[in-house]
C-alpha positions, 0 to 999 in steps of 0.5 A, spaced: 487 494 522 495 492 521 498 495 514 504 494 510 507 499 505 514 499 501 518 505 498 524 504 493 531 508 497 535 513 492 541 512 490 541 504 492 537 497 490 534 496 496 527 496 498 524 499 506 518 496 508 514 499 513 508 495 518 503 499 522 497 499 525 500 493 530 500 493 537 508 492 539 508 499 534 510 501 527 517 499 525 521 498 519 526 494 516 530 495 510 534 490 504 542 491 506 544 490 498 545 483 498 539 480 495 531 480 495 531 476 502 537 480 505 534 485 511 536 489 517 533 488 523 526 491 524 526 497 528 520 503 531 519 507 527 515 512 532 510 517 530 513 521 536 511 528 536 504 526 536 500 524 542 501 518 540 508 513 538 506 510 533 503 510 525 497 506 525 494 505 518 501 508 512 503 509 506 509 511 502 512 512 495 518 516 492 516 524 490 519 525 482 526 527 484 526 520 489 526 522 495 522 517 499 516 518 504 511 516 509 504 518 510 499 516 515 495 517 522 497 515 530 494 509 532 490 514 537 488 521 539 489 526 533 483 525 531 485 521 525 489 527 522 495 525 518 502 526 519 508 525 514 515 523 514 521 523 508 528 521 507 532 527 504 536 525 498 543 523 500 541 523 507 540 516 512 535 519 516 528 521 516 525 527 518 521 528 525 513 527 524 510 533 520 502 534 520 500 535 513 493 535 514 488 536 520 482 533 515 480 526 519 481 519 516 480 513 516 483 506 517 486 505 510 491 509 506 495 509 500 500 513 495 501 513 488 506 517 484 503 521 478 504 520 471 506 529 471 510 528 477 505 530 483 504 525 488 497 524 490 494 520 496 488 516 497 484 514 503 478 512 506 473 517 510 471 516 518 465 517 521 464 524 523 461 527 528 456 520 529 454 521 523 455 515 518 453 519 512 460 521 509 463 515 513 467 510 507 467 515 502 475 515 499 476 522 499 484 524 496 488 530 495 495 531 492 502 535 492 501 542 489 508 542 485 512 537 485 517 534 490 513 539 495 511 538 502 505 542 500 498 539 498 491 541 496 486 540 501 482 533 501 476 531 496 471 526 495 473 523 489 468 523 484 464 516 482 466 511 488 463 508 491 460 510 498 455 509 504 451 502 502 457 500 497 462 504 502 470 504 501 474 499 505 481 498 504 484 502 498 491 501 493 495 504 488 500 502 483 503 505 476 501 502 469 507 500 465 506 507 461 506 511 469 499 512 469 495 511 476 491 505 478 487 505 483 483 498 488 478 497 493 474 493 496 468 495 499 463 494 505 460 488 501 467 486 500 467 486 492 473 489 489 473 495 484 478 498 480 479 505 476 485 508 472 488 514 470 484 516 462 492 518 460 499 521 462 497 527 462 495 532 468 488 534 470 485 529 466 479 524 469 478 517 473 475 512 468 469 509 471 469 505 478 468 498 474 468 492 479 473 486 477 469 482 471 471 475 476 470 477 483 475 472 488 471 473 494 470 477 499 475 481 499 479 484 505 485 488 501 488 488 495 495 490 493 496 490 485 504 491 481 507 491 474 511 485 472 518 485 468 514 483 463 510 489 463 503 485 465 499 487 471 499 482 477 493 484 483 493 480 490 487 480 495 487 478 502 480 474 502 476 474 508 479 468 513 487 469 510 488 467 505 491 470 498 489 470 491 493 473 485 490 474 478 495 477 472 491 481 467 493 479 460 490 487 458 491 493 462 488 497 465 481 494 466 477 490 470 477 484 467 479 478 470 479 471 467 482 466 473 483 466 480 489 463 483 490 461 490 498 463 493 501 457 497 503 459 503 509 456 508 506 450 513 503 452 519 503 460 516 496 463 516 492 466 516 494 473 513 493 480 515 496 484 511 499 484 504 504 490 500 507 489 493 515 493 492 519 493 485 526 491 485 531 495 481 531 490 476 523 491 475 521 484 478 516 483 484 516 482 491 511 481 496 510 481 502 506 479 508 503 479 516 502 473 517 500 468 523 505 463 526 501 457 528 508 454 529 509 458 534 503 460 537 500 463 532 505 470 532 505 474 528 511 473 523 513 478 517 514 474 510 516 475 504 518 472 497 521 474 489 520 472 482 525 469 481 528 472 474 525 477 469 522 472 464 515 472 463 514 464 465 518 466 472 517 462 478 517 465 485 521 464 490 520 461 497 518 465 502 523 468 506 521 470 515 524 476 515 521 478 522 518 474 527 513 477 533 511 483 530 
């Protein structure tokens, strides 16, 4: 499963973005300062002190003091472990592969910056040992003081769903008051949220509630907070095509409308979907997508709101990277 994640850089404007789980290998390109759709040239970034080169799926978020960082397994071997990579503040250049823990995952991931300040990662559990019963089960684990590489052991969360109802692909964003707000589909590829109680540490999950409104059969999701403080969600629907809903009240599951996102011609279907916030807390998304102009390589795009009004209109999608 091919996958995307973004992070903000420090001391700059700009965005990095990261793509993995795709057989040309992991990469990443990053915002040059001269707008939204200005990008560096995409580069490996390899996984090169594993047995394998490369990221397969791969999260990644700001620790509390700013510092960027990326989370994932190798595309093979290792046995799903997860290794983690970050850029220190006021440096240019990532640290080399660090095993941060050797509890398997499976073939989604993501991370999420807590309201107290601890970053908290999420995923979904493999098949173990030929068994399928803990198979699906997200499982989760987050740092032990903030800005540490030090993380807890991995845990079931409580309440998700789990075999028979099994944990797909899985997204985090924070709510305008910092609290974290978790998506996933499941193996019936509906789509399920739950959040964060309140700002405070230690405190539970809300309920999984599945979205009032399902769009369809849900592949991924991908969720963010726009400038104007209302939450907007994504998902990828099985085929490739892609939705979007903005929830008038947050958090909640409710959902009143669906609306398809027009895509360039000849692009489709998508594969992977990743949401980044722009200095000035605009939105921008980012897409994997087919090329059928070209054929049917897999191309990177992206497109912006436009303003931080409310009535914004998004930008046209922009090619950032073609043959990924």
């Amino acid at each position: 499963m091919s996958s995307l994640a973004v992070v903000n850089l420090p001391g700059s404007d700009n965005l990095q973005l990261f793509v993995g789980g795709y057989p040309s290998g992991s990469i990443t390109l990053s915002q040059t300062g001269s707008g939204p759709g200005s990008w560096t040239a995409a580069s490996l970034f390899p996984l090169s002190g594993t047995s394998a080169s490369d990221f397969d799926c791969i999260a990644a978020c700001q620790n509390e003091n700013g510092v960027p960082q990326v989370w994932g397994p190798p595309t093979v071997g290792t046995h799903g472990w997860v290794y983690t990579r970050y850029r220190a503040l006021g440096g240019t250049t990532w640290t080399q592969p660090a095993l941060l823990s050797a509890t398997p995952i499976g073939n989604a991931m993501a991370a999420g910056l807590s309201a107290p300040g601890r970053v908290q990662l999420f995923a979904n559990q493999p098949e173990i040992g030929g068994s399928s019963n803990d198979a699906g089960k997200l499982i989760t684990c987050w740092q032990s003081v903030p800005n540490q590489q030090s993380f807890n052991a991995w845990s079931t969360m409580a309440g998700a769903p789990t075999p028979g109802n099994a944990t797909g692909a899985v997204a985090v964003h924070n709510l305008p008051d910092k609290r974290l707000q978790l998506w996933c589909c499941t193996s019936s590829n509906q789509l399920f949220t739950c959040w964060k109680e309140s700002t405070k540490e230690n405190v539970p999950w809300s309920t999984w509630t599945a979205a009032s409104l399902q769009p369809g059969k849900v592949l991924s999701a991908a969720g963010g907070v726009r400038a104007d403080g209302r939450v907007e969600v994504w998902c990828l629907l099985e085929g490739g095509s892609l939705v979007t809903s903005i929830q008038s009240s947050w958090p909640s599951a409710s959902v009143s409308s669906w609306e398809p996102v027009p895509l360039p011609a000849g692009v489709g279907p998508v594969y992977a979907i990743a949401v980044g916030k722009l200095s000035d807390t605009r939105l921008q998304i980012f897409i994997l997508a087919a090329n059928t102009r070209a054929n049917d390589a897999v191309d990177l795009y992206t497109c912006w709101q436009s303003s931080t009004a409310a009535s914004a209109a998004w930008s046209a999608w922009t090619q950032l990277a073609t043959s990924i």
